[in-house]
C-alpha positions in Angstrom: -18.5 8.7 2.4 -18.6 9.4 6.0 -16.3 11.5 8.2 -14.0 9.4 10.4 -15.1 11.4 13.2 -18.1 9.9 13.2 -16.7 6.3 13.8 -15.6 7.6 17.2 -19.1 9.9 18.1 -20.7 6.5 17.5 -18.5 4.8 20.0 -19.2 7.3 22.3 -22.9 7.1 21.8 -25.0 6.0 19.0 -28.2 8.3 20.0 -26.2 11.6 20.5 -24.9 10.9 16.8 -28.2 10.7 16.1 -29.2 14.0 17.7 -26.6 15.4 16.4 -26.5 14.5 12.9 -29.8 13.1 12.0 -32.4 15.9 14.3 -29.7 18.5 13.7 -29.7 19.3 17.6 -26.8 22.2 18.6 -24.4 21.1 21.1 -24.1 23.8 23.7 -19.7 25.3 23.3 -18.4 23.7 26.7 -14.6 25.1 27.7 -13.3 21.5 26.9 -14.3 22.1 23.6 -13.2 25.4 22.6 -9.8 25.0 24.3 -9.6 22.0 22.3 -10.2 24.0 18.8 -7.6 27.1 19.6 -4.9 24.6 20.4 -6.1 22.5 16.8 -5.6 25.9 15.7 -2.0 27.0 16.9 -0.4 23.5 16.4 -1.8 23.4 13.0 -0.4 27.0 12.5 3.0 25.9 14.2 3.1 23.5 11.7 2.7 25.6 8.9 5.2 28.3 10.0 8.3 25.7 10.5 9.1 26.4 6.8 10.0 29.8 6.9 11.7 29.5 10.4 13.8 26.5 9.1 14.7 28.5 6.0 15.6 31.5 7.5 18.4 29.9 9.3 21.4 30.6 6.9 24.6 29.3 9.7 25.4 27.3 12.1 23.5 28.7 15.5 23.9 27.0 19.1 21.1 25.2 20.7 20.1 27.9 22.7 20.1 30.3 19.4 17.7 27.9 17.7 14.9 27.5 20.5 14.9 31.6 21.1 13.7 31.4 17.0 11.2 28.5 17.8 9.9 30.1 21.2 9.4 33.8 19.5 7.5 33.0 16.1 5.2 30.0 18.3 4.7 32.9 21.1 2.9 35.1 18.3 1.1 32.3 17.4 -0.5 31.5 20.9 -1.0 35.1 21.6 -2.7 36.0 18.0 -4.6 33.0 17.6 -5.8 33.4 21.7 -6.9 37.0 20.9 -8.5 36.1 17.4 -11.1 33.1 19.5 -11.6 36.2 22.4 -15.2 35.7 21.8 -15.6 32.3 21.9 -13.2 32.2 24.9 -15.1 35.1 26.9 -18.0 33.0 26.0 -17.5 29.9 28.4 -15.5 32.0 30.9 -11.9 31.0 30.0 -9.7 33.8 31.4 -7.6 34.8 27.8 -4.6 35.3 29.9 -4.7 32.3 32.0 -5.6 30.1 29.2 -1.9 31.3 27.7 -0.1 30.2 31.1 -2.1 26.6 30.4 -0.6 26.8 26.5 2.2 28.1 27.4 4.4 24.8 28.9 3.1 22.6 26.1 4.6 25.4 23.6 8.1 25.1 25.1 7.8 21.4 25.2 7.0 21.7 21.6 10.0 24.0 20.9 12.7 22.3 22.9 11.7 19.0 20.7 11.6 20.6 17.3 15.1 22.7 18.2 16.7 19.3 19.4 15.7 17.7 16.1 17.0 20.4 13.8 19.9 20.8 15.5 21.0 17.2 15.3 19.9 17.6 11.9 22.3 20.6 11.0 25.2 18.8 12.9 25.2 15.9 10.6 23.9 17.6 7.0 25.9 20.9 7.3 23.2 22.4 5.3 21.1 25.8 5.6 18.5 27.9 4.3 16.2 26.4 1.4 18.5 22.7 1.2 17.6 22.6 5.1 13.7 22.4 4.6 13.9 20.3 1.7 16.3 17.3 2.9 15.0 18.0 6.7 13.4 14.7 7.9 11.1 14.0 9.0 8.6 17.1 7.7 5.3 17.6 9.7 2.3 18.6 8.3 -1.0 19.1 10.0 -4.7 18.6 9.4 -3.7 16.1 6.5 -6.8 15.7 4.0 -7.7 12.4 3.2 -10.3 10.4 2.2 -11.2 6.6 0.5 -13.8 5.8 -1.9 -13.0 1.9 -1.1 -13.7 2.3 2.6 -16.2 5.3 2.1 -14.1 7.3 4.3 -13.3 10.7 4.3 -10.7 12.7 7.2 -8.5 15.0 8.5 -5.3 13.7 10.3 -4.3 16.2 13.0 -0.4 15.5 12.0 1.7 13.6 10.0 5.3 12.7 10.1 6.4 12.5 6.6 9.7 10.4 5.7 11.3 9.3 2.2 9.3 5.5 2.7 6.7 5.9 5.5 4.5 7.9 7.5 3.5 8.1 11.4 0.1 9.4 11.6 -0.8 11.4 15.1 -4.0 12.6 16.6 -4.0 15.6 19.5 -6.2 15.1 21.7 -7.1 17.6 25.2 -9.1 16.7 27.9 -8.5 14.1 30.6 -6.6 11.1 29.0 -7.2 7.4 30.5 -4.5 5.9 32.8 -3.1 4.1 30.2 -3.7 3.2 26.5 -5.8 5.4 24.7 -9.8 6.1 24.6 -11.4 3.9 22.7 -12.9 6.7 20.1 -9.7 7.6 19.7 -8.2 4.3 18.6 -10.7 3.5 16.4 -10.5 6.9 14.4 -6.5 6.7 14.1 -7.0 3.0 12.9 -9.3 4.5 10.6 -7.1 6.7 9.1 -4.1 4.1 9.3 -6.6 2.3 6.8 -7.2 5.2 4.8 -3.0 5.6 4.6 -2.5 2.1 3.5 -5.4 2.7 0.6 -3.5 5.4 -0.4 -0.4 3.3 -1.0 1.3 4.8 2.3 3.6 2.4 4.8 2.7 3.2 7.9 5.3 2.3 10.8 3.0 3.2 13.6 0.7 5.7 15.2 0.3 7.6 18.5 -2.6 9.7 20.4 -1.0 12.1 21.8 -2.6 13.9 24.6 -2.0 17.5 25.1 -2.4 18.3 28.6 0.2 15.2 29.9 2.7 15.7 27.1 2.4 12.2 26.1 2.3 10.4 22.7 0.5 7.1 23.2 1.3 4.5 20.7 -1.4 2.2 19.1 -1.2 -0.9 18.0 -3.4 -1.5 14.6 -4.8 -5.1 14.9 -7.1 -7.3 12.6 -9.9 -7.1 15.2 -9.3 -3.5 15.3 -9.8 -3.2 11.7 -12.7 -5.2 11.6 -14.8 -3.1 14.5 -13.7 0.3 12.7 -15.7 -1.5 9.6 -19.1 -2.4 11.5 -18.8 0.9 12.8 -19.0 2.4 9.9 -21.1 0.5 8.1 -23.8 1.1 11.7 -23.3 4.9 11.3 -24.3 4.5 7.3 -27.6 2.8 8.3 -27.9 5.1 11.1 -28.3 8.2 8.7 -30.4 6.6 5.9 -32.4 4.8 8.2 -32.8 7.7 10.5 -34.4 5.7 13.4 -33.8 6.9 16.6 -31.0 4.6 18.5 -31.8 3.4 22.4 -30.0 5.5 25.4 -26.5 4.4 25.9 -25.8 2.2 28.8 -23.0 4.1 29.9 -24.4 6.7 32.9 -20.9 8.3 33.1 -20.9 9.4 29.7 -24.8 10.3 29.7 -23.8 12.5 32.9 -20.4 14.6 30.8 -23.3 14.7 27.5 -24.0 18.2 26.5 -27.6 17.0 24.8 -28.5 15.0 28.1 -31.5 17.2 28.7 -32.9 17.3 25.6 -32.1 13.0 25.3 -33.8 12.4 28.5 -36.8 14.9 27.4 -39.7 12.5 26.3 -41.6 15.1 25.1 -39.0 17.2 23.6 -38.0 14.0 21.6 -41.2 13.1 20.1 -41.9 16.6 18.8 -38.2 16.3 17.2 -39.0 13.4 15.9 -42.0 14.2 14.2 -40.9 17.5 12.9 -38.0 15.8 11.4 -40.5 13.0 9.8 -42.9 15.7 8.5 -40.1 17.6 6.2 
């Protein structure tokens, strides 16, 4: 099985997959990236918190009472997991403290959605404590393993909404986002993993990119042609690793020019020695 990650690092570029998978090159940390992995981090530990924040609420509290709860325990969250990637941070020169004023806004977005929700919630249920985690719909729960032996998939959604007969699958993206839709990397890994769902016996209503730094959830549309290019993908980055032969430069300059490996791609020299290094083991 292959990671569904890989469906999209293809789409980006065939030969940097290759580099990266096959010759084992290191991709230089970039600020993109690490930002992007301490926000994976605090929305996944967001996620995981909600259960004792919901069941610590015992009466009826206003609006305001409920998003002071949400806005303290996710504050912790950003600050601790911030100061726990210090290194890595320091590292690519993103200031620690004005990486929390960029965090900060999406947070609060994120609170005054999840406090609307359980409030309406409350106002129609009348329930508290333990009963108000387990009837709350819908439950969220991040980095979501799963994998397919029919597809020869394996993944890790970024978050699920979970309800009594379906689920909404989301990935969180950062970075730029297009002007609409989605990246196309991006839709073929969530139609990926909407494929993966239905294996697993899941109804899926729908599915949404949702990137970060515009507070937007994009919705996808899964289609037969969709389906059928997540496939071939896969079935080019199979022959691409047991094949191992080294894939021809992309034809996209703009994405050669944002490439982290560009250097050592464009390198003849470089290359060949790779190469036969890798050949010789």
């Amino acid at each position: 099985m292959i990671p569904v990650t890989m469906i999209s690092e293809y789409e980006f570029c065939s030969r940097k997959l290759f580099l990266e998978k096959v010759l084992k090159l290191v991709v230089p940390p970039k600020d993109v990236m690490v930002k992007g992995s301490v926000r994976h981090e605090v929305y996944d530990l967001i996620n995981k918190k909600e259960k004792n924040l919901i069941v610590s609420i015992t009466k009826r509290l206003s609006y305001t009472q409920i998003l002071e709860l949400y806005k303290n325990v996710y504050a912790d969250i950003v600050r601790n997991t911030i100061s726990n990637n210090k290194k890595a941070l320091i590292e690519v020169n993103i200031s620690l403290i004005d990486f929390f004023k960029q965090m900060w806004p999406l947070i609060i977005r994120e609170c005054k959605s999840r406090a609307e929700n359980l409030l309406s919630f409350i106002a129609k249920n009348e329930i508290y404590g333990r009963e108000l985690w387990d009837k709350l719909t819908p439950k969220i729960e991040s980095e979501f393993k799963i994998e397919s032996e029919e597809l020869k998939l394996t993944g890790v959604i970024d978050k699920v909404e979970i309800y009594p007969d379906s689920v909404i699958p989301f990935e969180i993206k950062t970075g730029k986002a297009p002007d609409i839709g989605v990246w196309s990397g991006h839709k073929l890994q969530l139609a990926a993993y909407v494929m993966m769902l239905e294996e697993a016996e899941k109804n899926v209503d729908t599915c949404f990119v949702t990137y970060l730094d515009i507070n937007e959830s994009r919705e996808i549309a899964i289609n037969p042609f969709l389906r059928e290019k997540v496939l071939k993908i896969r079935d080019e980055v199979i022959k691409i690793l047991e094949e191992k032969e080294l894939p021809d430069f992309c034809d996209n300059k703009n994405k050669c020019n944002a490439c982290s490996l560009k250097e050592q791609c464009y390198n003849q020299t470089f290359m060949k020695k790779k190469i036969l290094e890798f050949n010789q083991k």
